[in-house]
Phi, psi and omega in degrees: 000329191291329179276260206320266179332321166283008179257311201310335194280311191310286190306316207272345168288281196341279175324330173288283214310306182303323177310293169340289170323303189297228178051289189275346187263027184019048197265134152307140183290339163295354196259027158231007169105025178269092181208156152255037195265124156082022201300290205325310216273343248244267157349293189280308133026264067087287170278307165334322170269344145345298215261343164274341157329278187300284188314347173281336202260335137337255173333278182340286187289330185276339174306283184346293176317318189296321190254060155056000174306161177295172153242194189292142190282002161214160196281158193266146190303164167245111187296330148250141148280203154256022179314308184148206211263345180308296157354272155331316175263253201317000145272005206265301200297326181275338158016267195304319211258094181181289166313309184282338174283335198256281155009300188261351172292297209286329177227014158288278175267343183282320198258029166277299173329284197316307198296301196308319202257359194259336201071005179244084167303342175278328154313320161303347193240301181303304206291336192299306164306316176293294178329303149007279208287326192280333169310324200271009220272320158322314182295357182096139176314342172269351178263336154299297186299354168283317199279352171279291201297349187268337178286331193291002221248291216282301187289315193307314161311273212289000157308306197299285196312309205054042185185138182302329191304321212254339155261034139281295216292292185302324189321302187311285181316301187301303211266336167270009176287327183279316174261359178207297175338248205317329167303317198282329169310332169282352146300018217199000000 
């Protein structure tokens, strides 16, 4: 319980401090992908690219494995138990906040930067993606380079899209099929 409330307090500082940032460099929040134009269709996007997503990324980390990356070298919390349903709902809430915070950091706003000083989206996308992955660097070397190919999968969509929802949307889905699915299928 103690990790999920310090990422969510962690993510929801972030996102302010970048809010800020728009604020005082006197920017529209679209110009980090904050926009509702088109959420529904935005949404089903999202859940669509959703699911070759997870099987391609799928395949991708088990070759890995296969070709000696590591996987993590202690197992990872388990964010639910069999504690009850509080459990359940505040890993749910970090999700969320998880998505929409790690979204608007790597590819909301890192890669608005990135775009200002390189003049390159395809730099924005590669680096935005390598930073992405290296956060993830506890899950083991095949999960970093699975978790590199997805943000970059994540910024191309929101190249395409010009809007966060559908890689939020996929964001969400990769982390509760992992953190709150499949722990609570296994309760069972």
């Amino acid at each position: 319980m103690l990790i999920s409330i310090a990422t969510v307090l962690r993510d929801l500082s972030l996102v302010s401090l970048i809010l800020f940032f728009i604020w005082r460099d006197r920017e529209p929040v679209m110009a980090i992908g904050w926009t509702a134009r088109g959420i529904w269709k935005e949404t089903s996007i999202g859940i669509g690219l959703f699911i070759p997503l997870l099987f391609a990324s799928s395949v991708l980390e088990n070759l890995l494995h296969r070709a000696g990356l590591s996987a993590p070298s202690t197992p990872l919390p388990a964010l639910i138990s069999e504690k009850g349903p509080a459990e359940f709902l505040m890993a749910f809430f970090m999700v969320v906040v998880v998505a929409v915070a790690e979204e608007t950091i790597f590819r909301g706003y890192l890669m608005l930067r990135i775009k200002a000083i390189t003049s390159s989206p395809a730099a924005a996308v590669l680096l935005s993606a390598v930073i992405f992955s290296l956060g993830h660097g506890y899950e083991g070397t095949a999960s970093v380079v699975t978790i590199g190919a997805m943000g970059a999968v994540f910024a191309l969509v929101y190249q395409w899209r010009k809007s966060l929802i559908a890689p939020i949307v996929m964001h969400f889905l990769q982390d509760f099929i992992g953190i709150v699915l499949i722990p609570l299928l296994k309760q069972f």
